[in-house]
VOGU-3710 file (C-alpha; in Angstrom, 3 decimals, decimal comma):
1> xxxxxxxxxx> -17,441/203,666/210,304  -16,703/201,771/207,288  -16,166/197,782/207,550  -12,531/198,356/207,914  -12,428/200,758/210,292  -15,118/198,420/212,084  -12,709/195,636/212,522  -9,792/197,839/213,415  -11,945/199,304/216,161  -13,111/196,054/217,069
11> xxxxxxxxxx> -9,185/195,146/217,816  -8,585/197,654/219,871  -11,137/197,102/222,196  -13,297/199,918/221,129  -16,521/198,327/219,887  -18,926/196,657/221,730  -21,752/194,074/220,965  -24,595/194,625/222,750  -28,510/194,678/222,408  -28,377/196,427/225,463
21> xxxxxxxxxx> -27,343/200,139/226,459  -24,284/200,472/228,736  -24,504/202,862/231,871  -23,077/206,058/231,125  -19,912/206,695/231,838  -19,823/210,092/232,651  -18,794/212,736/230,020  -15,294/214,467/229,787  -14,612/218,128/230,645  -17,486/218,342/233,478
31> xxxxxxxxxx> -17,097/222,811/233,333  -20,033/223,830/231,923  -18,835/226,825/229,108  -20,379/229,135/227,369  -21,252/228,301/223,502  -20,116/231,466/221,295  -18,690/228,956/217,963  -19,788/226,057/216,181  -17,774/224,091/214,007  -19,469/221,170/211,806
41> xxxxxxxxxx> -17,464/218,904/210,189  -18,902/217,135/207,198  -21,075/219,511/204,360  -23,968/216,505/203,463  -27,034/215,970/204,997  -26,410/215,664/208,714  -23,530/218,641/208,700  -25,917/221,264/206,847  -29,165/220,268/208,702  -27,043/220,721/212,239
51> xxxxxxxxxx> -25,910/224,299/211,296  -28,765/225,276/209,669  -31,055/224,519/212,877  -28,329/225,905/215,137  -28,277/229,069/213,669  -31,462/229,535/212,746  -32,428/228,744/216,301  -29,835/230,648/217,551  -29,180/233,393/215,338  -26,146/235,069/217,601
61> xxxxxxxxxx> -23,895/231,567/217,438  -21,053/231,760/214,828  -21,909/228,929/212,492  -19,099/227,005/209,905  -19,105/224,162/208,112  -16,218/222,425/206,933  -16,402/219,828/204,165  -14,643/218,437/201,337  -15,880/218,459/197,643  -13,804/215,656/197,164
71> xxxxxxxxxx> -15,608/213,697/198,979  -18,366/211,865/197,228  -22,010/211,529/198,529  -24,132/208,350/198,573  -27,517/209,265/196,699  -29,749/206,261/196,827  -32,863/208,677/196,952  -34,185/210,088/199,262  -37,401/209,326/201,668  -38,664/210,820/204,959
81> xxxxxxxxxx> -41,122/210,422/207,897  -43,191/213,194/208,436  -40,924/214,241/211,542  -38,788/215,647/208,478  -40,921/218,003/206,604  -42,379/219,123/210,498  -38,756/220,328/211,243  -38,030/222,409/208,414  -41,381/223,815/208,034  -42,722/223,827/211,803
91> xxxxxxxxxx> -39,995/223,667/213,948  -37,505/225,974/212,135  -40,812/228,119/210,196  -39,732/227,644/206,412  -42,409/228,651/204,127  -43,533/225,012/202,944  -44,371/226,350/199,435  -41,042/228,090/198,735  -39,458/224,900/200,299  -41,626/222,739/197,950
101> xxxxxxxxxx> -40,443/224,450/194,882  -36,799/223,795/195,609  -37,565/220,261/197,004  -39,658/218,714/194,603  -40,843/216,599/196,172  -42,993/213,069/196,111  -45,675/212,848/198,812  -45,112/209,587/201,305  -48,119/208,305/202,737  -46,351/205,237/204,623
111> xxxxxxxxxx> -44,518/202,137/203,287  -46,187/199,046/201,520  -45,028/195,951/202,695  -44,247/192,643/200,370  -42,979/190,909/202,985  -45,222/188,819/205,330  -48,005/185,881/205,038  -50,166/188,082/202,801  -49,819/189,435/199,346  -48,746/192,828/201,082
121> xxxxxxxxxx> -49,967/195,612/204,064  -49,254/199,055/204,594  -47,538/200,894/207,347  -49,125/204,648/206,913  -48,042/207,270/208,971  -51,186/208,665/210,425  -51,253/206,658/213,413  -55,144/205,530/212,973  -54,782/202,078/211,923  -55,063/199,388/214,730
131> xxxxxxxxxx> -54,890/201,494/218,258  -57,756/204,216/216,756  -61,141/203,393/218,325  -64,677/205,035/216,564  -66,954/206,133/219,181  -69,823/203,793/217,897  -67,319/200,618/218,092  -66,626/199,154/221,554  -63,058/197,467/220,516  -60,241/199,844/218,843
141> xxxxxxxxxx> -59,962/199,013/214,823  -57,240/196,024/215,384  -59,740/193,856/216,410  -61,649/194,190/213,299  -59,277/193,866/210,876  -60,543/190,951/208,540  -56,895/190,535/206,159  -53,209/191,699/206,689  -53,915/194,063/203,241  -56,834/195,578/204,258
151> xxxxxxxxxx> -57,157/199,159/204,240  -58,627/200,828/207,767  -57,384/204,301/207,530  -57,769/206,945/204,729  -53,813/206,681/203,858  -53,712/202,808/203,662  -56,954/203,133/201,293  -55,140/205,743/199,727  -52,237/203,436/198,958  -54,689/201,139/197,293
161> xxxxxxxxxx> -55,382/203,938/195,146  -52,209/205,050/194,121  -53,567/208,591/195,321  -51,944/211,088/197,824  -54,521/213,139/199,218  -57,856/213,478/198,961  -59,926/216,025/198,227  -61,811/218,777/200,431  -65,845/219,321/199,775  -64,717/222,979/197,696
171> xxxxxxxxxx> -62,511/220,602/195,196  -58,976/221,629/196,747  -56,826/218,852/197,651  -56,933/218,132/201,767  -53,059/218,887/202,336  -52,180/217,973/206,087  -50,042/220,425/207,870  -46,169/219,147/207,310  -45,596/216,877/209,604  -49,027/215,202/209,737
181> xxxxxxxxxx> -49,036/211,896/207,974  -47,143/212,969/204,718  -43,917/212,649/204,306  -41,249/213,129/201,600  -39,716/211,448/198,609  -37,016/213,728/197,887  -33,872/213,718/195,785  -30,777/213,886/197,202  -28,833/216,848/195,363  -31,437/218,941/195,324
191> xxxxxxxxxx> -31,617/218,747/198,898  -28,356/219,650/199,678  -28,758/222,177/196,605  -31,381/224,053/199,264  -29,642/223,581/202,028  -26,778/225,105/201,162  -28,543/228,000/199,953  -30,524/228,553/203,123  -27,069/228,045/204,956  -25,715/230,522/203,538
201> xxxxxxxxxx> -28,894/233,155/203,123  -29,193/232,298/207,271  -24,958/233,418/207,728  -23,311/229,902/207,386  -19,597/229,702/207,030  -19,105/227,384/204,544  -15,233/226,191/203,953  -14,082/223,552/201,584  -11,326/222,120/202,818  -9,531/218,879/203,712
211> xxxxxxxxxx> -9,321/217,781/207,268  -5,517/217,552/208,275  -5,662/216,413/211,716  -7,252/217,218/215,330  -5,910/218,850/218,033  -6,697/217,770/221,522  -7,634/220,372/224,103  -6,430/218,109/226,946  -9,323/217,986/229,313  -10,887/215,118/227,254
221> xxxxxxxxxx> -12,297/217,516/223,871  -11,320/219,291/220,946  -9,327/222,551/220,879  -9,283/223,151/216,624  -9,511/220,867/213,399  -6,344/221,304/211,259  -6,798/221,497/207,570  -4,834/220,318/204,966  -3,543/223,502/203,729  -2,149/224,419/207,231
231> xxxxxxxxxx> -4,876/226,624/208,667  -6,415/225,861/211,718  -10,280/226,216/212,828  -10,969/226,437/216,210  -14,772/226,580/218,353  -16,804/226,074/221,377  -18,595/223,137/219,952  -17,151/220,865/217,226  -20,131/218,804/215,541  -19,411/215,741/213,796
241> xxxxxxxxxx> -21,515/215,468/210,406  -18,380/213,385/208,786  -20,486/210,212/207,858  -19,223/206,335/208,667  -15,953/207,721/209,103  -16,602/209,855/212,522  -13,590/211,483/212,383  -13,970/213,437/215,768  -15,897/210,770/217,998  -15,232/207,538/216,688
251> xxxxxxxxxx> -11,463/208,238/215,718  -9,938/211,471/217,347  -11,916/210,902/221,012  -12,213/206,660/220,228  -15,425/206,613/221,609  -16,744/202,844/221,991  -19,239/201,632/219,184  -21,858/199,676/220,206  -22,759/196,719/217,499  -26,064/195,474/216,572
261> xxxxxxxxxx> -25,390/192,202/215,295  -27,335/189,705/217,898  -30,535/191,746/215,960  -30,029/193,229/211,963  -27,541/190,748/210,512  -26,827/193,000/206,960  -24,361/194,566/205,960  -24,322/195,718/202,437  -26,780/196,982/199,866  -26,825/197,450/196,401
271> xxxxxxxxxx> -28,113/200,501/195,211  -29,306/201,752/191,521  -31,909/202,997/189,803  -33,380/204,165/186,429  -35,112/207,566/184,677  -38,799/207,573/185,178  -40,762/206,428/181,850  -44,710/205,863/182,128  -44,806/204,574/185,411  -46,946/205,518/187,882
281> xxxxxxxxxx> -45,435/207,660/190,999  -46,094/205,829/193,936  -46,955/207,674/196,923  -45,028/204,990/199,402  -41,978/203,412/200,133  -41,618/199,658/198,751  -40,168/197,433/200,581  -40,191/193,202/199,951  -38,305/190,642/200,901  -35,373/188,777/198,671
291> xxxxxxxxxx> -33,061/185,941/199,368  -31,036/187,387/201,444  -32,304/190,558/202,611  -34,901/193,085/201,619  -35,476/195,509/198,536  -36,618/199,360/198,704  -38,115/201,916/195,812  -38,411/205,325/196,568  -40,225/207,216/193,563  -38,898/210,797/192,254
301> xxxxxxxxxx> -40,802/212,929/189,705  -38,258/212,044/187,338  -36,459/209,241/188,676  -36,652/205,480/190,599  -34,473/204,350/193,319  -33,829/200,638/194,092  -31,934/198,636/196,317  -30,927/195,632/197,848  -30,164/195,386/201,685  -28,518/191,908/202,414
311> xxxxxxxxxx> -25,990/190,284/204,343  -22,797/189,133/203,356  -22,904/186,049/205,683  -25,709/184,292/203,071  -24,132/186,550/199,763  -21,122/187,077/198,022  -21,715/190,613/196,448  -21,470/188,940/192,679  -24,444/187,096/193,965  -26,692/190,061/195,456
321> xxxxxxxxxx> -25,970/192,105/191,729  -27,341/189,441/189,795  -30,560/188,829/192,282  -30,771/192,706/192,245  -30,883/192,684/188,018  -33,103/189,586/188,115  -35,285/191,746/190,200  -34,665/195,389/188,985  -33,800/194,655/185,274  -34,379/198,595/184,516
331> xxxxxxxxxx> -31,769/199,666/186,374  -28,679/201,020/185,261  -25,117/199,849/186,782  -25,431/199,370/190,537  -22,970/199,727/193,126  -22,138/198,483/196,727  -22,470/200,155/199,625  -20,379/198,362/203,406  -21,874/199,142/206,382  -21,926/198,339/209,833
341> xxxxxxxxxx> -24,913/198,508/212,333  -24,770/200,020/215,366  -24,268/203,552/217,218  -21,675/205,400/219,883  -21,759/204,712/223,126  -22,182/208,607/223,869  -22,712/211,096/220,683  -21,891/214,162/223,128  -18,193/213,778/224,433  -16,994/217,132/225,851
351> xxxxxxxxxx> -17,319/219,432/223,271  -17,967/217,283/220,994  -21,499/215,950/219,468  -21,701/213,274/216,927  -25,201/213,479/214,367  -26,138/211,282/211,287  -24,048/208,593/210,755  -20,904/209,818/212,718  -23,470/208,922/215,863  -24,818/205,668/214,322
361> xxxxxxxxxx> -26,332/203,683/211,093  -29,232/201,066/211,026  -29,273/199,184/207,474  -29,892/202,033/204,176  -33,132/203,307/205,672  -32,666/206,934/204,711  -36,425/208,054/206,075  -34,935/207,127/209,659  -31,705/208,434/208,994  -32,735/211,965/208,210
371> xxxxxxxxxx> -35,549/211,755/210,834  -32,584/211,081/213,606  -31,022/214,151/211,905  -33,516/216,193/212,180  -34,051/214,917/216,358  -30,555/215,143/216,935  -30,215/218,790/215,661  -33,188/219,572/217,555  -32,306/218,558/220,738  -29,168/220,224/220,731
381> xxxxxxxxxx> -31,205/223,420/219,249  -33,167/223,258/222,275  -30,507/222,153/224,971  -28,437/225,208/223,739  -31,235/227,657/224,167  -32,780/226,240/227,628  -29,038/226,216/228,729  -28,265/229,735/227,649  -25,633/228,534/225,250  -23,729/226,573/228,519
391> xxxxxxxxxx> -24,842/223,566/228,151  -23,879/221,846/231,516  -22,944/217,763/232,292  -26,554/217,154/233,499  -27,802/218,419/229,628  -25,226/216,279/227,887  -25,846/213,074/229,713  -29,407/213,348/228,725  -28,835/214,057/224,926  -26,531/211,076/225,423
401> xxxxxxxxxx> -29,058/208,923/227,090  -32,328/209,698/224,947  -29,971/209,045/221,811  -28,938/205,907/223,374  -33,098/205,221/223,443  -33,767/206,163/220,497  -30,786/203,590/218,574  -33,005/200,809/220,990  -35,877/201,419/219,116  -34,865/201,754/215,818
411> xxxxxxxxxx> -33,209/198,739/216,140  -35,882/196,412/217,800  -38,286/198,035/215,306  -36,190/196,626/212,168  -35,748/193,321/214,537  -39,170/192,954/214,498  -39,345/192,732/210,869  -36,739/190,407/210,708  -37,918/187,452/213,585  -41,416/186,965/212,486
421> xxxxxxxxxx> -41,013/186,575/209,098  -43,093/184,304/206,923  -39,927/182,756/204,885  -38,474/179,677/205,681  -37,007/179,189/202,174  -33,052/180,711/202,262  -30,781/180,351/205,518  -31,052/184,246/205,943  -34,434/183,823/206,799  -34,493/180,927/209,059
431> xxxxxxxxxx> -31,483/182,247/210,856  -33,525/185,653/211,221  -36,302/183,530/212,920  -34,319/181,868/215,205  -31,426/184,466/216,113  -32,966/187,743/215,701  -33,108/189,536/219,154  -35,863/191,708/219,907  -34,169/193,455/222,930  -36,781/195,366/224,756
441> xxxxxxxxxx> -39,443/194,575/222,751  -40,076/190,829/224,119  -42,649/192,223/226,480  -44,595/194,077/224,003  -44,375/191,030/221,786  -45,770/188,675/224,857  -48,590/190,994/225,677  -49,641/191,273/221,554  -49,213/187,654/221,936  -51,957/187,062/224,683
451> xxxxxxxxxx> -53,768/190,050/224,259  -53,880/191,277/220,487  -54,135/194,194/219,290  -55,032/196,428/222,546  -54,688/199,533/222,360  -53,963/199,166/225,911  -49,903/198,012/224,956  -49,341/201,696/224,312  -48,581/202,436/227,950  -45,495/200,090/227,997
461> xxxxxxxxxx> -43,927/202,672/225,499  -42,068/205,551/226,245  -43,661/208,844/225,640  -41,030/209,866/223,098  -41,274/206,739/220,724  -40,803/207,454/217,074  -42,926/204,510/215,536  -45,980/204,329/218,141  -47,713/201,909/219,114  -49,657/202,275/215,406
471> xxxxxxxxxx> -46,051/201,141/213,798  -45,538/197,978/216,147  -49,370/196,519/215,993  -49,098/197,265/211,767  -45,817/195,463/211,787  -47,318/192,363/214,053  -50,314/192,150/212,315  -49,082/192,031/208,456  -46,552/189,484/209,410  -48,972/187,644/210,970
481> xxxxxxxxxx> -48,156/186,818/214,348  -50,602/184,984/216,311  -52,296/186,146/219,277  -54,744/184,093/221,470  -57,553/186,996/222,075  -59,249/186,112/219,166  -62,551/187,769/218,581  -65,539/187,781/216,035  -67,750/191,195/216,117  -71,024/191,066/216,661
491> xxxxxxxxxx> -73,114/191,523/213,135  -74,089/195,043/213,492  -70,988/195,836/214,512  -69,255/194,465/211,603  -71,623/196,207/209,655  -70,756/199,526/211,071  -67,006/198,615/210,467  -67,258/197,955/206,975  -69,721/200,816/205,951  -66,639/202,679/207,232
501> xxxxxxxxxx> -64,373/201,249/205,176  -66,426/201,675/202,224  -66,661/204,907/203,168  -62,815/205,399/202,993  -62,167/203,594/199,933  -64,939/206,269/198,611  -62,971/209,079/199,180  -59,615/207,669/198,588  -60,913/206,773/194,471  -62,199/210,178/194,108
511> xxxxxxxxxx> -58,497/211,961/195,524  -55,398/213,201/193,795  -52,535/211,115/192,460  -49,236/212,534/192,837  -48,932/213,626/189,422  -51,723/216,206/189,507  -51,186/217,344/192,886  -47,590/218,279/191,793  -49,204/220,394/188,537  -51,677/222,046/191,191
521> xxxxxxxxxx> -48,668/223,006/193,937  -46,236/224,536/190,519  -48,883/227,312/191,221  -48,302/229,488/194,189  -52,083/230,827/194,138  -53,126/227,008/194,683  -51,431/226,849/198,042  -53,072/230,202/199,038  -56,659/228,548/198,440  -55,466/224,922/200,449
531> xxx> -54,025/227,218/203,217  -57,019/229,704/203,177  -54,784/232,071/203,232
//
C-alpha cells in the first residue's frame, strides 16, 4: 500500500492504528474446499517464492503466476537471515552448490551496528552471544561482557576480521549447514533470474499479463482475476504476491490495515549504490544512525547497496538526498522509495492469502522481508499438506493469528532500536526516545532492566520467535541500557573468559575472507571435500 492508497484507506475507515493485535474476526466462506489451483498474483520475490514452495511441496497442485513486466521492481540489494538459505536448501532440498552458482552470493554473518553509546557492536546470527553459558563459567556470557564492541562468539570475532568462515583442522573452510548462522547477500535480479527458472523446471505457469479487474465469488472470496486482454483466470486459492499495492486483500476484499506508527515513525528511504572498486566485501549488514533515520550497506561481489531510512516528519526528501550524498558520495543517482508501516488485519481471507508486502512492510529491511516470505510460504506449504489440500477455518485462523505474532515482533524488535537510542542531537531522535512504543516488549525490557542479561528472560518468549532471546540482549546491551544486576567476575573466572576470547579472535585471523571463499566454492570439487561427500 503506497502512501496514497494509505490515506485513501485511512478515509474509509479501513486502517487501523494499533500496537496491539485485534481479535479475529472470523474468516469469510467457513466450507472447508478442496485445493486443486493456485493462482499468484505478482511475479517478484514473494509471488515466485509462494509458487515455487507450493508446488514443490505439493507437486499435484496446478501452479500460475500472473505478473506484469511492466511493472518495475525495487532492487536495493538484497540481504537475508539464515531462515532464507534454510528454506531453499533444507526445507524445499535445493542442491546448495547448484543454488550458489546461480545466486552468487555474499556470506552474512550478522549486522554491525553504528548506532549506540559505543563506537559499534554486532548482532551475529549464531545465537551464542549473551544467553550461551560455557560449562566452566557459572553466569551465561552476558554477564561478562567487558564493552558493547566486544567480540564473544566466533561470528562477532569474525566480523572484526572481515572474515566469513573459518577454517577446519584439514585446511577446508568450516561451512555451516544453510541455515546455521550464515546468511545471504544476494542480488536482486539474479534472484528472480533463478527463480523463475526453477519455476518453470518445477511446472510453473507463468503468464504476463495485466490485471483487469476481480471478480467476487459472493460468499466473501475470489471467483477469477480478469486480465487486461479479456481472459479470465480462475482457482481454488488466489495468492496475493502484488507488493504495496495488495490488489486482492487490501483493495478487492478491503481488508483493514493495521498501522505502526505509535512505534517506527519512517516512512521513506533513499536508495543507491555504486560498482564495487577495491573495497573490501564485508561479510555483514551495516547499519548507523543519521539525522533522521538510519543508513544500510549490503555488499555484492560486484556491487554496493546504500540507503537511507528516514521519516518525512523531521525531512523533506531534498534534505535526506543531500545527507545521503554527504554520507554516500560514491553513489550514483538515488531515488525515493514511500512506504507505510504496518500489516493486514488477516493475510488469509477466504480464499484468499496475502504474502510479502501485500500482507505487510516494516521500514526497507529486505533480510526480514524475504525471511517472512519464506515463513509465510511455508506455513501455507505445510497447512495445505496436513489439511489434505482442504484447508479448513480452524487452519486459516491460525495462519492468520501466528502472522499477526510475527508483525508484533518485528515491530517491537525495530522499536527497540529506536527508544533506547544514544542520540539526543536531532528531534527524530529525541522524539524516538520519548514516543517510541515497545508494545509487548515492556516486560522483557523491565526484567533486562533489574535483572541483566539472564538467560533466564528467554522463557517470556514465545517458542516461535524469529530474533531470540540472543537478538534482544545484543540489541540492549550495544545500546547500552542500564540494568541494576551489576556484577564483577571473580579473577579466575575472568581469566577463563578472556583466554576464550583470545581463543576466538585466534581462529577468526587465521579464516577466510569472502573473496577467497567465493574462488574456492567456483569449484564444484571444493564443496565435495567441505561436505565430505
Amino acid at each position: 500500500m503506497d502512501a496514497a492508497a494509505f490515506s485513501a484507506a485511512w478515509k474509509r475507515g479501513w486502517v487501523i492504528d494499533s500496537n496491539h493485535a485485534s481479535s479475529p474476526m472470523g474468516n469469510a466462506s467457513t466450507a472447508a474446499r478442496p485445493i486443486r489451483s493456485v493462482l499468484v498474483l505478482g511475479g517478484g520475490s514473494a509471488g515466485l517464492i509462494a509458487a515455487l514452495t507450493l508446488k514443490r511441496k505439493r507437486p499435484h497442485l496446478r501452479v500460475e503466476v500472473v505478473y506484469s513486466s511492466k511493472l518495475g521492481v525495487i532492487g536495493v540489494g538484497e540481504g537475508t537471515t539464515p531462515y532464507v538459505p534454510g528454506h531453499f536448501i533444507g526445507y524445499l532440498g535445493f542442491d546448495e552448490a547448484a543454488v550458489f552458482a546461480a545466486l552468487d552470493p555474499v556470506f552474512k554473518l550478522g549486522v554491525r551496528f553504528r548506532w549506540g553509546a559505543a563506537e559499534h557492536f554486532d548482532y551475529s546470527f549464531s545465537g551464542m552471544q549473551h544467553p550461551f553459558r560455557y560449562p566452566d563459567l557459572s553466569r551465561n556470557s552476558g554477564f561478562y561482557q567487558e564493552t558493547p564492541a566486544q567480540a564473544i562468539d566466533l561470528s562477532s570475532a569474525l566480523m572484526d576480521e572481515c572474515k566469513v568462515v573459518p577454517l577446519r583442522t584439514d585446511g577446508q573452510p568450516d561451512l555451516p549447514v544453510a541455515g546455521n548462522h550464515l546468511a545471504w547477500h544476494i542480488e536482486n535480479h539474479l534472484f528472480v533470474e533463478w527463480l523463475t527458472k526453477v519455476c518453470l523446471a518445477e511446472g510453473v505457469f507463468l503468464t504476463d499479463a495485466e490485471l483487469g479487474g476481480v471478480v467476487a465469488d459472493g460468499e466473501g472470496g475470489i471467483a477469477s482475476l480478469r486480465l487486461a486482454d479479456g481472459s479470465e483466470r480462475a482457482a481454488d486459492l488466489f495468492v496475493d504476491a502484488s507488493g504495496f499495492a495488495s490488489e486482492l486483500l487490501g483493495k478487492a476484499l478491503a481488508e483493514p490495515f493495521v498501522g505502526f506508527s505509535r512505534s517506527l515513525f519512517c516512512d521513506r528511504a533513499v536508495v543507491g549504490g555504486w560498482d564495487r572498486g577495491d573495497e573490501m566485501i564485508l561479510p555483514y549488514t551495516l547499519s548507523e544512525t543519521m539525522d533522521a533515520g538510519w543508513c544500510w550497506q549490503i555488499d555484492h561481489p560486484h556491487r554496493i547497496h546504500r540507503g537511507y531510512v528516514y521519516s518525512s516528519d523531521h525531512l523533506t526528501d531534498e534534505a535526506a538526498v543531500e545527507e545521503y550524498r554527504r554520507q554516500v558520495p560514491k553513489a550514483g543517482e538515488p531515488r525515493i522509495v514511500r512506504f507505510v508501516s504496518g500489516c493486514y488485519e488477516r493475510p488469509w481471507v477466504g480464499n484468499v492469502v496475502a504474502v510479502g508486502n501485500a500482507a505487510g512492510f516494516v521500514e526497507p529491511l529486505e533480510a526480514t522481508a524475504l525471511m517472512v516470505i519464506c515463513i509465510q510460504s511455508r506455513w501455507l506449504a505445510d497447512g495445505l499438506i496436513d489439511s489434505g489440500d482442504t484447508p479448513p477455518p480452524t487452519m486459516r485462523e491460525l495462519f492468520c493469528r501466528m502472522n499477526r505474532n510475527l508483525w508484533r515482533q518485528i515491530r517491537d524488535f525495530l522499536a527497540l532500536h529506536y527508544r533506547f537510542n544514544a542520540r539526543r542531537d536531532t528531534e527524530f531522535w529525541r522524539r524516538c526516545l520519548e514516543e517510541t512504543c515497545l508494545g509487548e516488549l515492556e516486560e522483557l525490557v523491565a526484567f533486562y532492566q533489574e535483572n541483566g542479561p539472564s538467560a533466564i528472560a528467554g522463557a517470556m518468549l514465545d517458542s516461535n520467535n524469529s530474533f531470540g532471546l540472543d537478538g534482544y540482549l545484543v540489541i540492549l546491551s550495544g545500546l547500552g541500557v542500564r540494568h541494576r544486576r551489576e556484577w564483577t567476575p571473580p579473577p579466575e573466572e575472568l581469566k577463563i573468559w578472556r583466554a576464550k576470547l583470545d581463543r576466538l579472535r585466534r581462529i577468526a585471523r587465521n579464516g577466510l575472507r569472502m573473496e577467497e571463499l567465493a574462488r574456492r566454492l567456483k569449484n564444484p570439487e571444493s564443496w565435495r571435500r567441505i561436505r565430505g561427500g
